[in-house]
C-alpha positions in Angstrom: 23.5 8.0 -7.7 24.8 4.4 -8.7 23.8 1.7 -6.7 25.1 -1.8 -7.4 21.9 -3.5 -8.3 21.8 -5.4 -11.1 24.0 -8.1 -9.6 21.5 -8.6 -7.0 18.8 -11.0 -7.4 15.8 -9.5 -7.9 14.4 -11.2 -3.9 17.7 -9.5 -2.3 16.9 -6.1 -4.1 12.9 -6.3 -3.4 13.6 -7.6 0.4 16.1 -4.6 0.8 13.6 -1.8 -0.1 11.2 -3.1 1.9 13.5 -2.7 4.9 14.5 0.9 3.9 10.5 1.5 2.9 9.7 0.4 6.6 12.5 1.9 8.8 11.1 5.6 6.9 7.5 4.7 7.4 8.3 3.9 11.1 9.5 7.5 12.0 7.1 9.0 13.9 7.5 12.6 12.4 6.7 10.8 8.9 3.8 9.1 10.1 2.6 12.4 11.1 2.2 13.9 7.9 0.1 10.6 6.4 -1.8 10.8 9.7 -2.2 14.7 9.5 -3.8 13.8 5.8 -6.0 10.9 6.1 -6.6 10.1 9.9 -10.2 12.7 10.5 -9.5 12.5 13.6 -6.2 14.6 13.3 -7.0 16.9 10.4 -7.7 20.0 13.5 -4.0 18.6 15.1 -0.1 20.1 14.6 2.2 17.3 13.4 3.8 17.4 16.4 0.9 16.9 18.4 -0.1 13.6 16.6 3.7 12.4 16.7 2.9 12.5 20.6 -0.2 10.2 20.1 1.4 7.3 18.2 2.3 4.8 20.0 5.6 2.8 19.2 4.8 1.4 15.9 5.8 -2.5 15.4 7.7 -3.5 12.5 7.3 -7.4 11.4 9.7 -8.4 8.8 7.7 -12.1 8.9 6.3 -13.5 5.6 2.4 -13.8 5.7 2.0 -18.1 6.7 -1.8 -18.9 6.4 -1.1 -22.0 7.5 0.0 -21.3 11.1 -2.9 -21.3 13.9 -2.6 -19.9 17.1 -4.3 -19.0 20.3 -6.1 -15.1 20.1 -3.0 -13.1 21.5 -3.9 -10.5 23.8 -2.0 -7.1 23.3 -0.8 -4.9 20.3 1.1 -7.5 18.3 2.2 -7.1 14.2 0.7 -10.3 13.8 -3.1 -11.6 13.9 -4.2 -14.7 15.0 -7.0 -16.7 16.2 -7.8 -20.8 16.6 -9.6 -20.6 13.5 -8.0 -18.2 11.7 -4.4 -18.2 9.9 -1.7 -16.0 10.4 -1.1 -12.8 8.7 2.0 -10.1 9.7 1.3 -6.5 9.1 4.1 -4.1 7.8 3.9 -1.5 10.1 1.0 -1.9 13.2 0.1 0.5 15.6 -2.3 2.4 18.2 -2.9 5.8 18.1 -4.8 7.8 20.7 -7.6 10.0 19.3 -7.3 13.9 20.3 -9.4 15.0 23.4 -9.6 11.5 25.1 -6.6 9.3 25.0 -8.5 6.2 26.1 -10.0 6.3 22.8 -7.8 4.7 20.1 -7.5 3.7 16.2 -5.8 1.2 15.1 -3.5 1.5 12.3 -1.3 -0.5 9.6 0.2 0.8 7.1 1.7 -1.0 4.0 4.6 -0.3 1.4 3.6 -2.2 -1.6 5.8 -2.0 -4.6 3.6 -3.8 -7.4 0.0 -2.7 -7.7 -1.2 -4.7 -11.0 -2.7 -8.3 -10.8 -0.5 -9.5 -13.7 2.5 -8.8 -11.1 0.8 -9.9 -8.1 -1.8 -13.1 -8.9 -4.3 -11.5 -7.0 -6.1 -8.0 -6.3 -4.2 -6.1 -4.6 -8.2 -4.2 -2.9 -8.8 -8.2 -2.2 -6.1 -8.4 0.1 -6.3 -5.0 1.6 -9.7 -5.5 2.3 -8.6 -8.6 4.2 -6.2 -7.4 5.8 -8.7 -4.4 7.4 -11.2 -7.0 8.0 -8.4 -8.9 10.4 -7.4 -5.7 12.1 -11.6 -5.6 13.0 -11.8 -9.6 13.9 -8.4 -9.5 15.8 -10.1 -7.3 18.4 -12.0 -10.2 19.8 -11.2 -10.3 23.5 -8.7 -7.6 23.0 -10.3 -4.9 22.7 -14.1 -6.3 23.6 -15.2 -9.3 25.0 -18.6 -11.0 24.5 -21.3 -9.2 22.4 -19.7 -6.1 23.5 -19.2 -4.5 19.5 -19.6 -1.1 20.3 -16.1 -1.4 22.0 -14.9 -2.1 18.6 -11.8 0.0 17.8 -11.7 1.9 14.2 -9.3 0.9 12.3 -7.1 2.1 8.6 -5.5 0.1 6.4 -3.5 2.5 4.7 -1.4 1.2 1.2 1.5 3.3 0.0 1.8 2.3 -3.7 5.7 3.1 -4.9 5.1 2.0 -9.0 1.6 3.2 -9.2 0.8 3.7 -13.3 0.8 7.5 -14.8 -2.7 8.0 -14.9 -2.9 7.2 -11.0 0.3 9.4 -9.7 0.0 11.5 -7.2 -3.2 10.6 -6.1 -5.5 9.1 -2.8 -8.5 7.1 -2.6 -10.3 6.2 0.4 -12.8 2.9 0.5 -15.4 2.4 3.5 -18.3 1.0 3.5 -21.4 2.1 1.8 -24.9 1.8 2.1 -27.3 1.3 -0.6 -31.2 1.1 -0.3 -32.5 -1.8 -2.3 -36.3 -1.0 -1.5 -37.3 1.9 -0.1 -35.3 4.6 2.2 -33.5 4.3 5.5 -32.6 7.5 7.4 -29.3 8.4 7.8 -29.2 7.1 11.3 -29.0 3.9 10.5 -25.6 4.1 8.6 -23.1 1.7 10.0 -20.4 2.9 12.5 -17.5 4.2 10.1 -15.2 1.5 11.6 -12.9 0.4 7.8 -11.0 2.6 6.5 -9.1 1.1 3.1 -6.5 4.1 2.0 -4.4 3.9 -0.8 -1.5 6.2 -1.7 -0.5 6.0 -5.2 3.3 8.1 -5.5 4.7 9.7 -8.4 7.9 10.5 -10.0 6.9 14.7 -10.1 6.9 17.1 -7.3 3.5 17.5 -6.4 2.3 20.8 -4.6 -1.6 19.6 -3.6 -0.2 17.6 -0.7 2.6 17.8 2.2 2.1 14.1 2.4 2.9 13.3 -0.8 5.5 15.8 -1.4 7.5 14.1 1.5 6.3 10.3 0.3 7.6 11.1 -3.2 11.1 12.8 -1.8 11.5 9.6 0.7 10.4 6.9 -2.5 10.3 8.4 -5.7 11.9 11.2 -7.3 16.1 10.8 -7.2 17.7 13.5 -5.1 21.4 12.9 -3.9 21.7 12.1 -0.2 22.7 15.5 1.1 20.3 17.4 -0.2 17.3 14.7 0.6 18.9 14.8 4.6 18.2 19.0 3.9 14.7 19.3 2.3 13.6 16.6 5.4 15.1 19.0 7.9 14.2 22.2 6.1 11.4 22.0 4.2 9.4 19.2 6.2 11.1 19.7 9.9 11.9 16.1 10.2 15.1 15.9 12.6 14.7 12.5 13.7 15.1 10.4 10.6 18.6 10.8 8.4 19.1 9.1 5.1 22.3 7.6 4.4 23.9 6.5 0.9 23.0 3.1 1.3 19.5 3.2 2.2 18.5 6.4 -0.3 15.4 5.2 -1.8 16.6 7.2 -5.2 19.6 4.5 -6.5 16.6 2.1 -7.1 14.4 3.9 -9.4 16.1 2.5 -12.2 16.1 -0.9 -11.1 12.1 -0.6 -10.3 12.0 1.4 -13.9 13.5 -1.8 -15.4 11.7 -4.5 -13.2 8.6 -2.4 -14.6 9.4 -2.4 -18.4 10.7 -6.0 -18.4 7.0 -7.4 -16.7 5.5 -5.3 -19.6 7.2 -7.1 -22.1 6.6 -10.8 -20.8 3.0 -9.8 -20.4 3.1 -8.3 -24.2 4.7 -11.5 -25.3 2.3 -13.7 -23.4 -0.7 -11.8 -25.0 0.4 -12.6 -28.7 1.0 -15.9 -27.3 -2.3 -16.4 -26.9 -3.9 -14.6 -29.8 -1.9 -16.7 -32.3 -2.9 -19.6 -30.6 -6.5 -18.2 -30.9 -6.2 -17.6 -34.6 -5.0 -21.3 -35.3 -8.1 -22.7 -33.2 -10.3 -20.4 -35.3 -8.8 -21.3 -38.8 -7.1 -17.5 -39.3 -3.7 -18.6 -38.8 -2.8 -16.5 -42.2 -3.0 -13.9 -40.1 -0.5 -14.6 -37.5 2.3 -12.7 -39.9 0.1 -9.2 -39.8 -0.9 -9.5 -36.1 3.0 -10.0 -35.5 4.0 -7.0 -37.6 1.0 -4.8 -37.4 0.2 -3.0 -34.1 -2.8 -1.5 -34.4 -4.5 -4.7 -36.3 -3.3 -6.9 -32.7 -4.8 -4.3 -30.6 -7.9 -4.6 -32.4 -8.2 -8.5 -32.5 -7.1 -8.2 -29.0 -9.4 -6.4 -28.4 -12.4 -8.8 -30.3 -11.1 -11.9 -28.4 -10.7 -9.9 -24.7 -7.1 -11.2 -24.8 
């Protein structure tokens, strides 16, 4: 499929998958199938009987601004604030009633992140989910429970779709919670703390995968290039998903090789910065005569790269 990409600057292109990555993630039959997976509470339910328990999920299209402060908002809302805290705006955000007693509800946001390394991003990307998790918990303050009222406290996943996720992680899911550890002695295992964070992240991959429906259906939507037609035909066939249809322009396939090439030109400037600074190294040091192997010899730079944790 050729899509007119290169001509775009790289902030039109990036914006304009992350539309298309939230309008899919925002169907509720598709949302069933990462539910189905990694909610607990729904492994025992049909997808069509958790579709019926989402609520209306809220897209916010609003950068993250830290430096806006606002009264605590009461009702769902895509965006979390507080007087003393700043403001941060959630891909997708929603309630979703809990089988068996609808009063009962988790809270979930779900993220399409495109870059997963540091060097890309500046930060960790676990820093900021676990932020963002830890907001979805403080957020419920007078929402959800008032006063020293906790146990009111709703659970709550933050669940991060990774698109570029490396080889060796493809394909794969990890879930973080908390964990306790005895320092001195042992506590029974009634006192663990009330399994309240969930931290999920969903790492895609270019090959079909047969271990998980989830996946399968994440990797058709995001990964592997299928022409429209037939990606409109395995949703409806193979994953009975009538609601969402994918058209030319928003098929998710005609930027795999503008991500491909986003992908190797990052590796190259971060290659090109490393030598930077091991020549610069080998001049402080006095071993500038070896700048000429380290530039032609690979396995020699690895290894001094290696000596000076460059």
């Amino acid at each position: 499929m050729d899509t007119v990409i290169n001509a775009a600057s790289f902030e039109d292109t990036n914006n304009r998958c992350d539309k298309i990555a939230k309008t899919f993630l925002s169907d509720k039959s598709v949302l069933a199938y990462i539910l189905k997976e990694i909610v607990t509470e729904y492994a025992d339910c049909t997808l069509e009987e958790i579709a019926g328990f989402i609520d209306e999920p809220k897209i916010s299209e609003v950068a993250v601004d830290p430096e806006e402060t606002n009264p605590t908002i009461k009702g769902m809302n895509t965006e979390s604030n507080s007087i003393s805290e700043g403001k941060v705006t959630f891909d997708l955000y929603f309630e979703s009633a809990v089988p068996d007693d609808n009063k009962i509800k988790v809270i979930i946001n779900i993220e399409a992140q495109n870059y997963t390394n540091k060097s890309d991003l500046g930060y960790d990307l676990g820093a900021r989910a676990i932020y963002y998790a830890a907001r979805m918990i403080s957020s419920q303050k007078n929402r959800e429970f008032t006063g020293s009222n906790y146990d009111g406290i709703k659970k709550v996943y933050s669940i991060w779709i990774c698109m570029t996720a490396v080889d060796d992680f493809e394909n794969t899911v990890s879930v973080y919670k908390l964990k306790r550890d005895d320092l001195i002695g042992h506590m029974p295992d009634t006192e663990n703390l009330p399994d309240l964070i969930n931290i999920v992240r969903i790492n895609l991959g270019s090959q079909i995968t047969e271990n998980s429906k989830m996946l399968a259906l994440l990797n058709d939507l995001f990964r592997i290039e299928r022409k429209t037609e037939d990606l409109n035909n395995i949703l409806e066939n193979e994953f009975n998903i009538k609601t969402l249809k994918v058209k030319e322009e928003n098929n998710m396939a005609g930027f795999s090789e503008f991500w491909y090439n986003q992908g190797e030109a990052r590796g190259e400037a971060r290659g090109e910065n490393r030598l930077g600074l091991l020549i610069s190294k080998l001049i402080d040091i006095g071993r500038d005569k070896e700048i000429y192997r380290v530039s032609t010899d690979p396995i020699y730079r690895n290894q001094l790269m290696a000596e000076f944790g460059i």
